[in-house]
FIKE-939322 format. One line per field, with one value per residue (C-alpha): residue number from 1; x, y, z negated. Coordinates in Angstrom, 2 decimals, always signed. Layout:
<atoms>
resi [NUM, ...]
x [X, ...]
y [Y, ...]
z [Z, ...]
</atoms>
This chain:
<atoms>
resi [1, 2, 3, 4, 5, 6, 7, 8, 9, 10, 11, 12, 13, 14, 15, 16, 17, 18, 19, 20, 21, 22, 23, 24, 25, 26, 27, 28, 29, 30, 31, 32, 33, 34, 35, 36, 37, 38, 39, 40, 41, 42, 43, 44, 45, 46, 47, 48, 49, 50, 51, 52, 53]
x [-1.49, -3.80, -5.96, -9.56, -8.19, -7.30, -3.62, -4.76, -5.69, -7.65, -7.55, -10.61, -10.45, -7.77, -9.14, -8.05, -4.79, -4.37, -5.17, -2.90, -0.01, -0.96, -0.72, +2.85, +4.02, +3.08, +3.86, +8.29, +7.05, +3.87, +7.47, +9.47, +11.58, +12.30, +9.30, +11.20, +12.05, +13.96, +14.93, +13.41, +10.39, +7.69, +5.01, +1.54, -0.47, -3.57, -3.55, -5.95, -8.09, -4.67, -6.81, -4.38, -5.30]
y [-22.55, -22.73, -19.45, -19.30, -15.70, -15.75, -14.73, -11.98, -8.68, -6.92, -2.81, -1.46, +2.12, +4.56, +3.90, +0.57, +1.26, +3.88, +1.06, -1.04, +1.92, +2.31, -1.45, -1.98, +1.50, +0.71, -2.95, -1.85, +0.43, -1.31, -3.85, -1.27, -0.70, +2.42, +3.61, +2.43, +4.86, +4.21, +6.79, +4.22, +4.09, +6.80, +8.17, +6.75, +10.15, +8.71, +8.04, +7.88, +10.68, +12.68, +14.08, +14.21, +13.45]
z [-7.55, -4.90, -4.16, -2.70, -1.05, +2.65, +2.96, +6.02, +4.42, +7.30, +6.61, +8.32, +6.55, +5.23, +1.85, +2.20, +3.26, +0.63, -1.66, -0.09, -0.76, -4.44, -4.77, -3.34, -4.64, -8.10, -8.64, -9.34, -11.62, -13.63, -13.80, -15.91, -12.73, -10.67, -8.01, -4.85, -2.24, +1.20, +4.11, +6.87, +5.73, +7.02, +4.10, +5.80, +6.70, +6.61, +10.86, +12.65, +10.75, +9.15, +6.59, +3.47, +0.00]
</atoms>
């Protein structure tokens, strides 16, 4: 299947990358799966303005 979407996803704003994080995050579970957690990977706190939600 050939998509009209570029494959580069360019973040410009936290609220895109807090998108981003919903997207991945919830994709196991929308699955029926288990959320996925692992020890090497660092929760994103919204840098550069660290304001949380």
């Amino acid at each position: 299947m050939i998509s009209n979407r570029p494959f580069d996803v360019l973040l410009y704003t936290p609220d895109d990358v807090w998108t981003r994080i919903r997207y991945v995050e919830g994709n196991p579970v929308k699955d029926g799966l288990a959320a996925q957690k692992w020890p090497f990977v660092t929760p994103y706190d919204n840098w550069p303005l660290h304001k949380r939600r």
